[in-house]
Legacy VTK file of the C-alpha trace (Angstrom):
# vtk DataFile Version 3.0
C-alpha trace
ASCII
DATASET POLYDATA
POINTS 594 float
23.553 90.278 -3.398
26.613 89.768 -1.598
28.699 91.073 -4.926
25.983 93.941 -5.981
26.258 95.472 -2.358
30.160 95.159 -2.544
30.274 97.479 -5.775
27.504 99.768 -4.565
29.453 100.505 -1.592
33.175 100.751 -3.150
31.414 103.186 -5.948
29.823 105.504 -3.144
33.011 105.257 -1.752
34.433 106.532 -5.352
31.645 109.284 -5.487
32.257 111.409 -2.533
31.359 114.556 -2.604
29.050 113.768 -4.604
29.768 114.047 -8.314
29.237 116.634 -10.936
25.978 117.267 -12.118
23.432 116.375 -8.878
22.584 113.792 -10.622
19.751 110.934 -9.405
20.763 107.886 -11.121
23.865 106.245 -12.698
27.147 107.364 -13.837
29.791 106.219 -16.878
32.823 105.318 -17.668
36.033 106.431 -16.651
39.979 107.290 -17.551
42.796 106.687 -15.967
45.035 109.918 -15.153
47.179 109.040 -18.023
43.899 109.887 -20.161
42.987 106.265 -21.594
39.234 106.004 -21.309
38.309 102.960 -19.372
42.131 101.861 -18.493
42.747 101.902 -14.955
45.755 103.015 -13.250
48.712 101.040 -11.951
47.447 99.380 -8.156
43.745 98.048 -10.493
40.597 99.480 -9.296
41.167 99.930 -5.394
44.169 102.241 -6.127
41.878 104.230 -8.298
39.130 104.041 -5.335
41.573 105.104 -2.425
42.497 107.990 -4.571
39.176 109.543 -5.291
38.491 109.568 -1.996
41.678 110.955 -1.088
41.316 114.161 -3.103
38.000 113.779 -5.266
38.427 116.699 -7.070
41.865 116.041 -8.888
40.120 112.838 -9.375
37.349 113.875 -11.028
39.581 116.679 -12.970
41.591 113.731 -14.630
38.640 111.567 -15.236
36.807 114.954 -16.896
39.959 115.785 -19.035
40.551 112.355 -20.290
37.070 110.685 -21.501
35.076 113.735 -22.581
35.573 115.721 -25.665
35.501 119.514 -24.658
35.336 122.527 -26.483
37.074 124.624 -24.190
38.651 123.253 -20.850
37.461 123.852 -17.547
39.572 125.952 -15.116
38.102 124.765 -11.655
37.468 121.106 -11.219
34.807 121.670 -8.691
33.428 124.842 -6.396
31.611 123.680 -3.079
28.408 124.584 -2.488
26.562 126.021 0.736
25.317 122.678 1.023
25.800 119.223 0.308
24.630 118.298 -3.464
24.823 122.168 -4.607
28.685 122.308 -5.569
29.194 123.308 -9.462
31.506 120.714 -11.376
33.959 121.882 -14.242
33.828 125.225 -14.241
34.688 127.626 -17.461
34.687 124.146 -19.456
32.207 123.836 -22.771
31.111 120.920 -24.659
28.125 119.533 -26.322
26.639 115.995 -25.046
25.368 115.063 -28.209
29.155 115.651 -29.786
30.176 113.273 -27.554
27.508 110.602 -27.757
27.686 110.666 -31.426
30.020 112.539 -33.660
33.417 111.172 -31.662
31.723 107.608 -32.520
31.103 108.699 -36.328
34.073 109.674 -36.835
36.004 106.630 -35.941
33.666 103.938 -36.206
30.609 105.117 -37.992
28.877 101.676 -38.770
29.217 100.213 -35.605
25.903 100.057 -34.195
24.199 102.154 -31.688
20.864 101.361 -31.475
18.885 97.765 -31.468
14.894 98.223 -31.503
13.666 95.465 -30.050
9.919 96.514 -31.417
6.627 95.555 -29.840
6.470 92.870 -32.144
8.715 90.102 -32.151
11.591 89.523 -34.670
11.663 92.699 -35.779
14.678 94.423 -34.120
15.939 97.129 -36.598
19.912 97.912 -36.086
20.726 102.262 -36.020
24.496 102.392 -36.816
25.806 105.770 -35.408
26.113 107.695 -38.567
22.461 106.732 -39.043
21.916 107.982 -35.640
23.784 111.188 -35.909
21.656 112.307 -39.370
18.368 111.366 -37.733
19.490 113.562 -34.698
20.832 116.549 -37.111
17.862 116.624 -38.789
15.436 116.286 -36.194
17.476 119.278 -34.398
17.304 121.387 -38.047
13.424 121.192 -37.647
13.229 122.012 -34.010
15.166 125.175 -34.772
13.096 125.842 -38.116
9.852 126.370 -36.228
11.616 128.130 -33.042
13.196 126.282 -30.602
16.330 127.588 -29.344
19.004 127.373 -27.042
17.641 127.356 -23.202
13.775 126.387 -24.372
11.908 123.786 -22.741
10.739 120.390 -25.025
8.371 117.669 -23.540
8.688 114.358 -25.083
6.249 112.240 -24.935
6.830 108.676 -26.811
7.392 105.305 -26.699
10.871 103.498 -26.577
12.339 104.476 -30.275
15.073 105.414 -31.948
13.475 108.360 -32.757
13.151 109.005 -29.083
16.177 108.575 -28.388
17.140 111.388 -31.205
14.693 113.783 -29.668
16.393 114.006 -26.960
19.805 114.001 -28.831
18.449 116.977 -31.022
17.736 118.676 -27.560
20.925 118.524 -26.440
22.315 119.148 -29.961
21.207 122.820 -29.797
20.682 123.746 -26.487
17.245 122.858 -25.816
16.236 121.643 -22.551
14.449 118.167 -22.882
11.956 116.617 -19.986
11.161 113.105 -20.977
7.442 112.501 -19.835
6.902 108.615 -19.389
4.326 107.347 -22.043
1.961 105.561 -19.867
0.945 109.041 -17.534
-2.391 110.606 -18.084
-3.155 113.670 -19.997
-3.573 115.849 -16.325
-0.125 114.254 -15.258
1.227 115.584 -18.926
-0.033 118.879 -18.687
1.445 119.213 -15.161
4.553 118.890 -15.964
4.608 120.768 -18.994
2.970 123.984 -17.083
5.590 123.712 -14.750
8.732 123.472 -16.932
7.319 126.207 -19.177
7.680 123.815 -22.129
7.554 125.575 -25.808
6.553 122.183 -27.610
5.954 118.574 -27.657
7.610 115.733 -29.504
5.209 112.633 -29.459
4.166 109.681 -31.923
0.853 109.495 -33.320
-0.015 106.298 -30.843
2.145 103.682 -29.287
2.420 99.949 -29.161
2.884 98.059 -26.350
1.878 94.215 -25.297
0.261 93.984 -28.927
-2.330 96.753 -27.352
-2.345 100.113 -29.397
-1.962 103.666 -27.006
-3.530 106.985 -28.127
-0.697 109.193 -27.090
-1.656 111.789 -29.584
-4.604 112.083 -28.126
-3.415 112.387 -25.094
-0.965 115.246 -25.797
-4.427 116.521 -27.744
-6.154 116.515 -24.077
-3.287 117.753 -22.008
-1.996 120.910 -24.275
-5.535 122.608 -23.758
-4.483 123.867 -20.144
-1.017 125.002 -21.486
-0.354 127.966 -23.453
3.105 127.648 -23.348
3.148 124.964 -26.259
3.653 126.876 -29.868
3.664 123.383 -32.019
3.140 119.310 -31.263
5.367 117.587 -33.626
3.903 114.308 -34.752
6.201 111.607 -35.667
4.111 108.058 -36.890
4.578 104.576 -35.153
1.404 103.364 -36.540
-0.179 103.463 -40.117
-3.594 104.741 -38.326
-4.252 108.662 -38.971
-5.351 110.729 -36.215
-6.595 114.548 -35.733
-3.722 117.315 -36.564
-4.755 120.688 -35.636
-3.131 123.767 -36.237
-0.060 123.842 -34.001
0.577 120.190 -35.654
3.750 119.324 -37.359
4.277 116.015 -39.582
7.727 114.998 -37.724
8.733 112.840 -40.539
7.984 114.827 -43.173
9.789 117.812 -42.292
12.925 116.402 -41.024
13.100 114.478 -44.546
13.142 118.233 -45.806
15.941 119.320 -42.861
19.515 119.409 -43.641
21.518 116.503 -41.915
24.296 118.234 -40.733
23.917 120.731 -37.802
26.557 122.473 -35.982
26.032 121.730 -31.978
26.003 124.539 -29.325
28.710 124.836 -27.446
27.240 124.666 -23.828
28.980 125.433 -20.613
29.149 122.824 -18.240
27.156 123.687 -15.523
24.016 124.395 -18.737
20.671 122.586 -18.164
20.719 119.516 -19.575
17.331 118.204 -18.975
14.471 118.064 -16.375
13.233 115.056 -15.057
9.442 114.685 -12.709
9.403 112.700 -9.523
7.223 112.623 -7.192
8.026 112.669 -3.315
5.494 112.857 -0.156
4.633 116.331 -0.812
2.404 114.616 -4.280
3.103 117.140 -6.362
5.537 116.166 -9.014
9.254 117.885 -8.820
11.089 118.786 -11.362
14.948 117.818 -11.254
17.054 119.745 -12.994
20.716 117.799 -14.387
23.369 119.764 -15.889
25.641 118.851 -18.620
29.282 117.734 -18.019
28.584 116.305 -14.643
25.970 114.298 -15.688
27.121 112.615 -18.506
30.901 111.977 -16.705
28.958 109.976 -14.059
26.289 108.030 -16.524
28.966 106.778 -18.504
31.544 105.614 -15.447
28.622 103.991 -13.691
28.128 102.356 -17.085
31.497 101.665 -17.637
32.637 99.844 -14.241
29.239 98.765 -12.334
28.558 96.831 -15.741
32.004 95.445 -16.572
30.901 97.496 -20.173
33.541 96.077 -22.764
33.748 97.349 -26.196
31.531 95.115 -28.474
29.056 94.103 -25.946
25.937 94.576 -26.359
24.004 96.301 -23.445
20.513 95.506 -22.165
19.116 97.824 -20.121
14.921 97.299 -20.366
13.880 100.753 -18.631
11.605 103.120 -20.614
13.575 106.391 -21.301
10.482 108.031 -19.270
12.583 107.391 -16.487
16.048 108.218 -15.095
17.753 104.669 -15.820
16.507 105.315 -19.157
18.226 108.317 -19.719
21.054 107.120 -17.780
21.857 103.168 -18.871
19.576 103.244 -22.563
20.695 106.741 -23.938
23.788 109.152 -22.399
25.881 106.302 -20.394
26.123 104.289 -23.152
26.034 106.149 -26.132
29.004 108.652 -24.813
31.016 105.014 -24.372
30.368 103.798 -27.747
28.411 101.419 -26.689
25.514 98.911 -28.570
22.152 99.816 -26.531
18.821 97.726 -26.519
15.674 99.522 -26.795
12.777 97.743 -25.656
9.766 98.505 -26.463
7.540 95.346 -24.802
6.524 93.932 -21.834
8.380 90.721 -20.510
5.187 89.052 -20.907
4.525 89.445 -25.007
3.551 87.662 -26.601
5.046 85.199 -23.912
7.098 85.070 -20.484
10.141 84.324 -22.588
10.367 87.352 -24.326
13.007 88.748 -22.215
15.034 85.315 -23.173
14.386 84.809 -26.483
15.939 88.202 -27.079
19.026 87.777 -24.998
19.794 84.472 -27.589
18.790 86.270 -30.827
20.445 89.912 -29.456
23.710 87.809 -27.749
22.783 90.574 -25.013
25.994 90.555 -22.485
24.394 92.514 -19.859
21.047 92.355 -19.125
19.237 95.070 -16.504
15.886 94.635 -15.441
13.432 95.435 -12.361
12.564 93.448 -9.331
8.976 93.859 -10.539
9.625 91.912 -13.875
11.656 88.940 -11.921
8.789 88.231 -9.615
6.522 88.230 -12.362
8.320 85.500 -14.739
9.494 83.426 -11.292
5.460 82.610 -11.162
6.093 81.604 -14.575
8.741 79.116 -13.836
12.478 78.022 -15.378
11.079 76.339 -18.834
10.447 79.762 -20.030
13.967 80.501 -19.462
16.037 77.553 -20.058
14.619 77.017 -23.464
16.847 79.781 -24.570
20.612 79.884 -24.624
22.084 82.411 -22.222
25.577 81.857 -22.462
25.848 85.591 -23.959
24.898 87.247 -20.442
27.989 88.432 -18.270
26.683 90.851 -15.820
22.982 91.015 -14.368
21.648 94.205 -12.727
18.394 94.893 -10.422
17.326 98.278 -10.660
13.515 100.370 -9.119
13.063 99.127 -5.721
14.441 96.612 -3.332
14.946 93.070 -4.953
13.316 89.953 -2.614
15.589 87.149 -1.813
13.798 84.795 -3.484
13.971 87.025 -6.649
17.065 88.203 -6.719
18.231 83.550 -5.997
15.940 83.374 -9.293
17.638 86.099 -11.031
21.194 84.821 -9.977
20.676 80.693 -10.243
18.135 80.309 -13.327
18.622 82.888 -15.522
22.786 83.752 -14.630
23.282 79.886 -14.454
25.180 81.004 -11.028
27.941 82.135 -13.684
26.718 86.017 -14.044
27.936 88.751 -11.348
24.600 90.257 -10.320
24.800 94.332 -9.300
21.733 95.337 -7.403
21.534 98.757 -8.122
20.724 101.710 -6.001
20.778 105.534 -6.862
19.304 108.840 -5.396
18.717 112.279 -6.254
20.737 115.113 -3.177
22.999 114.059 -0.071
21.522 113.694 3.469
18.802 111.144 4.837
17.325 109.178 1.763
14.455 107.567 3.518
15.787 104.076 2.421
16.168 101.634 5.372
19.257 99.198 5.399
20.356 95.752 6.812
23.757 95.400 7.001
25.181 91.645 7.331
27.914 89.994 9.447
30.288 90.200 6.650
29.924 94.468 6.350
27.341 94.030 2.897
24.574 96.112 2.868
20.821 94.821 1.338
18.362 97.835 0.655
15.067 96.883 2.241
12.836 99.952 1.378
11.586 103.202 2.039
11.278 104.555 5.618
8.674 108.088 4.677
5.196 108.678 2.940
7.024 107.249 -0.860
5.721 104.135 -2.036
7.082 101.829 -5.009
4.978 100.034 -7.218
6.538 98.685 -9.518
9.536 99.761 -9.566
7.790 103.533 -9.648
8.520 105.639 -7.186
5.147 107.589 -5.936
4.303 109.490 -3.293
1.481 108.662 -1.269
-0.023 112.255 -0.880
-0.175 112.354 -4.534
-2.713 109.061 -4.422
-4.581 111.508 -1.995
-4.769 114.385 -3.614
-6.282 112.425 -6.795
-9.020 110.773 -4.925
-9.614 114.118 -2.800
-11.353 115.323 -5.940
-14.837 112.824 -5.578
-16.950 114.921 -4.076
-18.305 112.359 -1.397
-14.833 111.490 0.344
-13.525 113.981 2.440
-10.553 112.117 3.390
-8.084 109.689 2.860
-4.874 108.068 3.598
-2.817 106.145 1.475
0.342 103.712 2.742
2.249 101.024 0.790
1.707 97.341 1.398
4.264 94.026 0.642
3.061 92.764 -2.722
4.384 89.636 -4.204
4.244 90.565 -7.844
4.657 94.764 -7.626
6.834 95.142 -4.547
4.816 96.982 -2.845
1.272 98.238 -3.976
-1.527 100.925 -2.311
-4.213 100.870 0.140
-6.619 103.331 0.533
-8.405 104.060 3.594
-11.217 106.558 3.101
-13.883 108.405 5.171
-17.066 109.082 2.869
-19.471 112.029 4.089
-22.268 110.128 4.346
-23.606 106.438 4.884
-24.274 105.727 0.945
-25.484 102.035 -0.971
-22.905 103.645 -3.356
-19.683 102.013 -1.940
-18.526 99.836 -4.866
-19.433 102.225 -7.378
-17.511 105.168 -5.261
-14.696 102.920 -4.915
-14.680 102.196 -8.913
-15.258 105.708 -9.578
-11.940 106.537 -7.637
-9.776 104.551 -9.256
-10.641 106.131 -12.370
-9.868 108.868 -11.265
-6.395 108.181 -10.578
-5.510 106.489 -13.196
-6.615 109.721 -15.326
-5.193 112.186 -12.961
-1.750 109.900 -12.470
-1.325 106.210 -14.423
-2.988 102.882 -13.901
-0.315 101.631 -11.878
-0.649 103.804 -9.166
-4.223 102.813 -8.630
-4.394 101.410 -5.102
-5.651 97.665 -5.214
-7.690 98.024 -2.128
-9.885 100.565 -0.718
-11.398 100.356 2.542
-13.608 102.660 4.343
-13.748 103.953 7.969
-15.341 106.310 10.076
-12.688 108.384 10.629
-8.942 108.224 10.437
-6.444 107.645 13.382
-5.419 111.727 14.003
-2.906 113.360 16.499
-4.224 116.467 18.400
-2.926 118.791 15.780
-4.564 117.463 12.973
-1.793 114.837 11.714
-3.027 111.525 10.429
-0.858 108.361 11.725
0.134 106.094 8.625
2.468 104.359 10.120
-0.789 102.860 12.337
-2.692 101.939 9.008
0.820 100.440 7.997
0.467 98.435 10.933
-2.824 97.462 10.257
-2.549 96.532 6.337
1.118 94.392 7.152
-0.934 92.567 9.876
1.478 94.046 12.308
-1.318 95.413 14.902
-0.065 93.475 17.568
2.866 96.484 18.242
1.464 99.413 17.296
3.987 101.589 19.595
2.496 104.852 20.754
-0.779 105.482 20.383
-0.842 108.070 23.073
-0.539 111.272 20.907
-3.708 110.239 19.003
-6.830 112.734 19.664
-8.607 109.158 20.280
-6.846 106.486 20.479
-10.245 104.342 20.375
-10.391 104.669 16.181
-7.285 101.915 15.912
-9.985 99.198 17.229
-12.452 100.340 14.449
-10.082 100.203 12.158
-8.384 97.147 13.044
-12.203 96.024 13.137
-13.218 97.411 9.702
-9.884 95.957 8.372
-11.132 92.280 9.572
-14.214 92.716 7.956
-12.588 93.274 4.555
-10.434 91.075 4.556
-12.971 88.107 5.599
-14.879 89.382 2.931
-12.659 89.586 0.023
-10.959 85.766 1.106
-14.214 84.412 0.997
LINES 1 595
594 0 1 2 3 4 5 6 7 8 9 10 11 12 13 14 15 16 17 18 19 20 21 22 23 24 25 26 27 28 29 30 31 32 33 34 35 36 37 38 39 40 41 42 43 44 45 46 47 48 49 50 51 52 53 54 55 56 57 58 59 60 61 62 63 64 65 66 67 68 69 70 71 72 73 74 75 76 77 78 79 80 81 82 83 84 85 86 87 88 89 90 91 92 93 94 95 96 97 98 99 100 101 102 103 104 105 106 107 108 109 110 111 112 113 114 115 116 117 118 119 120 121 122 123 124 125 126 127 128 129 130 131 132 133 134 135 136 137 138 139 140 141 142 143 144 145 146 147 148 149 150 151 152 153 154 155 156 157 158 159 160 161 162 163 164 165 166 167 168 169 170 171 172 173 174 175 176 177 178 179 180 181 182 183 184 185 186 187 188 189 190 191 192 193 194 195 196 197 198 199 200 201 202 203 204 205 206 207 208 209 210 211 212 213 214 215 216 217 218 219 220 221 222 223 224 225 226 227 228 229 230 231 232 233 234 235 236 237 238 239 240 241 242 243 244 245 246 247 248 249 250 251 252 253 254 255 256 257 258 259 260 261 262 263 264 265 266 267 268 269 270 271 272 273 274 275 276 277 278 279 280 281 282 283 284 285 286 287 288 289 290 291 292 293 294 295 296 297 298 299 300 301 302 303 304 305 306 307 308 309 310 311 312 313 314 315 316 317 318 319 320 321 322 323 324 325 326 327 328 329 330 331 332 333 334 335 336 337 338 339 340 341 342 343 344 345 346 347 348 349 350 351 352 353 354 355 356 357 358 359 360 361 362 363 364 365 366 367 368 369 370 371 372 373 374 375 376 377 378 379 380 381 382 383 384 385 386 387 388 389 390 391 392 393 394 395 396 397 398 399 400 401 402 403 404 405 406 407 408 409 410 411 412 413 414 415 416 417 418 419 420 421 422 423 424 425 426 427 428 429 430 431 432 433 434 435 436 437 438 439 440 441 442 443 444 445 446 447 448 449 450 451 452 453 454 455 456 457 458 459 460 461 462 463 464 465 466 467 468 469 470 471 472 473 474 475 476 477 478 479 480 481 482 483 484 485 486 487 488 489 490 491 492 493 494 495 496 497 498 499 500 501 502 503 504 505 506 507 508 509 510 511 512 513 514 515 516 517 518 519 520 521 522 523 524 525 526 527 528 529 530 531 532 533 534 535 536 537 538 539 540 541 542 543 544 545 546 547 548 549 550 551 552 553 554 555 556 557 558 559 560 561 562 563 564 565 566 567 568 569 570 571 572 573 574 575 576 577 578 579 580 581 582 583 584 585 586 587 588 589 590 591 592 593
C-alpha cells in the first residue's frame, strides 16, 4: 500500500493541471525531452517530476512531440479553460490513434504480438500479431464505411472481451467514428439508454457471448434494446458461437463482409481535440452520463500511466483483467498499451472458471509480468485459500495493481504476500473523471501515504462498479405498489460494498416476498444483476427533512450498525421514524440470522 500510494501521489504530482484529454482513468508512457520514448531525463524520475510541475505545459509539449506520431504538429501545447478540467491540449496538431496503436508497430515489428485471448475456455489462448491486428482493423473499418458510417458518427459496441472488440473500436478510431463501448453484462433498457442518448448510427455486437462456461444472448439483447431507437441504420453481427440466431433486416454478417473488405484503409487525419469516444457512468443523479474523451490527450496519458505506474518494459507481457466495457479497459487492455507496443491479455473469464486458479494458471502458461485485477476478485479467491495459488509458478509477475474501489487490508496483505511472494511492487490504483471534490474519503498515515477508503456521496461500488444509488431508485420506482425508496451502500466482504433497499409499500400486502422478488427483477432488467440490492427491507415511512429530503446517511447508520451516533436528527420532519426503523431493521436481521 505503502509503495502504490507513493506512485499515486508523485504521478498526481506529475499531472497537474490536469492532462490533455479530461480523461477518467489511466495514462501512458512517456519521452524524455530529448524525444526517446520511455527514457527518462538526466536527475531519473524525480527530475522529470519536479519539472512537470514546474511548467506542465512545456512538459507535456515535449512528452506530446516525442512519443506520438502526428500528422501535423500542434502549435499551442495547452489553452486554459474557464474552469478546471475544460483546458484544450495540443492545439492545431492532427493524428490518428489507430496509426499509432498499430501501423508504427507494423512497420517495425509486425509479428510481435499484440493480442493474447485468453478465451472462456481454458487452453485456448489464440496469439494476434500486429499486422494481423492492423488487417482485421482495416477491414472491419472498410465495412463500417461501406454501409455509412463516417467521420463524427456515433457506434455502440456491444461484445464480449475479443480481439475483434478490440478492432471495433480500432476501426472507430481508424475513420473517425466515435465509439461508446457498452459493457456486455447491462440489460437491453440500460443499452438502449445509452444509445438514445449518444445518437448512435449502429451497433457492433456478437451473436451471444461466453462467459463462466454459461452462454449470453447479446444479440438478443441488442434485438430488444434497438426497438426504442431509431437512430440505429444496421446491427452488425460478428459470431462467437456456432448457434444461429434471428437476423432481421438492418442485420449485417460481420464476418462475412469484412472477408469481402479491402485490408488496407487510409486513417483520418483527426485534430487533437476530435471525439475520441464516449464512455456511460453513472453518478447520484441515476441517470447514466456520457463522458466524452478526445484524441491526443487521451491516448498521451493512457500510455504514460501504462508506461511508468506499471514499470511496462518492452517484451512483457501485460495483464490487465478489466472488460473493455469499462474505462481501465479502454485504458490498460486497448489504447495504453497498444500505442506502447505492448503484448495485452484479453480475458474473457471469470477468476472462478472452471476453478479459483484460473487467474494463476494463466500467469504460468502466459509468463504474465504484470498482473491488474480488482479488489472484488482478491476477496473472492482469499476465501479460496493459498493452494489455489501456489500450485502455479509466479516467478513471471513483476508489478501487481488494484484497480475499482478501495482494496481491504487484508486483501491487498493477500495480494502482496501470497500471490507477489512479497517480491512484486503492488500499485493500488486510483483515477477520476474532472478536478474539484471527488467524493472519495482519505486516511493519510504518519509517514505522509495516503489509503483510499471510499466514497463520501449517494455513489456506491459493487464490485468494483461504480453506481449511483438514485439509479437503484429510479428502477424499483417503477412497481406500482412502492411509492418510495432509498438505497445506501453497505461493507460487504466479498463485493466491497453491496445495496440495501429500504422501501415504503402503499398498502399492508401478504405480497412482501413476492414484491421484493419482483423488484429485483426489475433491476437487473432495467440496470445488470450486480446492482441488485441483496437486502430489501420495508418501513413505514422514510426518515425526511422538512423540505422533503430523505436522510441516507441515517439508514447508513442503521445498515453499518452505527445507530449509536446518529448526529443530528433535529432537521428531520419527525425524528420519531429512526426508532421504527432502527426497530424494523432488528426485526430483519433476527429474522434472516435465524
Amino acid at each position: 500500500m505503502a509503495l502504490a500510494a507513493a506512485r499515486a501521489r508523485t504521478l498526481r504530482a506529475l499531472s497537474r493541471p490536469r492532462p490533455p484529454g479530461r480523461v477518467p482513468v489511466a495514462a501512458r508512457s512517456c519521452c524524455s525531452p530529448a524525444g526517446a520514448p520511455g527514457a527518462l531525463p538526466p536527475g531519473g524520475y524525480r527530475a522529470w517530476q519536479e519539472r512537470a510541475a514546474r511548467d506542465p505545459a512545456a512538459f507535456w509539449a515535449d512528452v506530446a512531440r516525442g512519443w506520438l506520431r502526428w500528422d501535423s504538429p500542434f502549435h499551442t501545447a495547452c489553452q486554459p479553460g474557464e474552469t478546471a478540467g475544460s483546458a484544450r491540449w495540443f492545439l492545431g496538431g492532427r493524428l490518428n490513434v489507430s496509426v499509432n496503436c498499430l501501423d508504427q508497430h507494423v512497420e517495425k515489428s509486425p509479428n510481435r504480438v499484440a493480442l493474447i485471448w485468453e478465451r472462456d475456455e481454458p487452453g485456448t489462448a489464440v496469439h494476434v500479431t500486429y499486422r494481423e491486428l492492423q488487417d482485421l482493423t482495416c477491414r472491419l473499418a472498410n465495412t463500417l464505411k461501406k454501409y455509412g458510417i463516417q467521420k463524427g458518427d456515433r457506434v455502440a459496441i456491444y461484445m464480449s472481451v475479443s480481439p475483434l472488440s478490440v478492432a471495433a473500436m480500432l476501426a472507430c478510431a481508424r475513420i473517425g467514428a466515435v465509439h461508446t463501448v457498452v459493457f456486455a453484462g447491462f440489460s437491453a433498457e440500460s443499452l438502449a439508454g445509452r444509445i438514445m442518448d449518444s445518437g448512435c448510427k449502429a451497433v457492433i455486437t456478437y451473436n451471444q457471448g461466453v462467459r463462466g462456461g454459461r452462454t449470453i444472448e447479446l444479440k438478443a439483447t441488442v434485438d430488444e434494446a434497438v426497438k426504442s431507437c431509431p437512430s440505429i441504420q444496421h446491427v452488425f453481427v460478428a459470431q462467437r458461437t456456432d448457434n444461429k440466431v434471428h437476423m432481421g433486416d438492418r442485420d449485417i454478417p460481420l464476418e462475412e463482409e469484412m472477408t469481402k473488405a479491402d485490408p488496407t484503409c487510409p486513417p483520418e487525419s483527426m485534430d487533437s481535440e476530435d471525439v475520441l469516444f464516449m464512455l456511460y457512468t453513472s453518478g447520484s443523479t441515476g441517470k447514466p452520463k456520457g463522458i466524452v474523451h478526445t484524441q491526443a490527450g487521451y491516448l498521451l496519458y493512457a500510455a504514460l500511466t501504462h508506461k511508468y505506474v506499471f514499470d511496462y518494459q518492452q517484451g512483457d507481457v501485460f495483464g490487465c483483467v478489466a472488460d473493455i466495457g469499462w474505462i481501465t479497459g479502454h485504458s490498460y487492455v486497448v489504447y495504453g498499451p497498444l500505442c506502447n507496443g505492448a503484448t495485452s491479455v484479453l480475458f474473457e473469464s471469470t477468476p472462478v472458471y472452471p476453478d479459483p486458479g484460473r487467474y494463476w494458471e494463466v500467469v504460468q502458461r502466459l509468463k504474465i509480468n504484470q498482473f491488474y485485477g480488482a479488489p472484488t476478485a482478491i476477496r473472492l479467491l482469499l476465501n479460496y485459500g493459498e493452494e489455489w495459488v501456489k500450485k502455479y509458478d509466479r516467478s513471471s509477475l513483476r508489478v501487481l495493481g488494484s484497480v475499482g474501489e478501495p482494496i481491504n487490508k487484508e486483501a491487498w496483505q493477500w495480494f502482496y504476500q501470497v500471490v507477489g511472494e512479497g517480491r512484486c511492487a503492488l500499485v493500488d490504483t486510483w483515477w477520476q473523471t474532472g478536478y474539484f471534490f471527488t467524493g472519495d474519503g482519505a486516511y493519510r498515515c504518519h509517514k505522509g501515504y495516503y489509503q483510499i477508503t471510499g466514497r463520501m456521496d449517494d455513489v456506491i461500488n459493487i464490485s468494483g462498479h461504480r453506481l449511483g444509488t438514485a439509479e437503484i431508485e429510479d428502477a424499483m420506482a417503477d412497481h406500482p405498489e412502492v411509492p418510495e425508496t432509498a438505497v445506501v451502500g453497505y461493507p460487504h466482504k466479498i463485493k466491497g460494498e453491496g445495496a440495501f433497499a429500504f422501501i415504503v409499500l402503499k398498502e399492508q400486502t401478504a405480497r412482501v416476498d413476492h414484491i421484493k422478488e419482483e423488484l429485483k427483477t426489475i433491476v437487473a432488467s432495467r440496470i445488470a444483476k450486480y446492482a441488485v440490492p441483496d437486502h430489501i427491507l420495508v418501513v413505514k415511512r422514510l426518515p425526511k427533512t422538512r423540505s422533503g429530503k430523505i436522510m441516507r446517511r441515517l439508514l447508513r447508520k442503521v445498515v453499518t450498525e452505527q445507530s449509536s451516533n446518529m448526529g443530528d436528527v433535529t432537521t428531520l420532519d419527525d425524528p420519531s421514524v429512526v426508532k421504527e426503523i432502527l426497530d424494523a431493521y432488528q426485526k430483519y436481521k433476527e429474522k434472516n440470522s435465524s
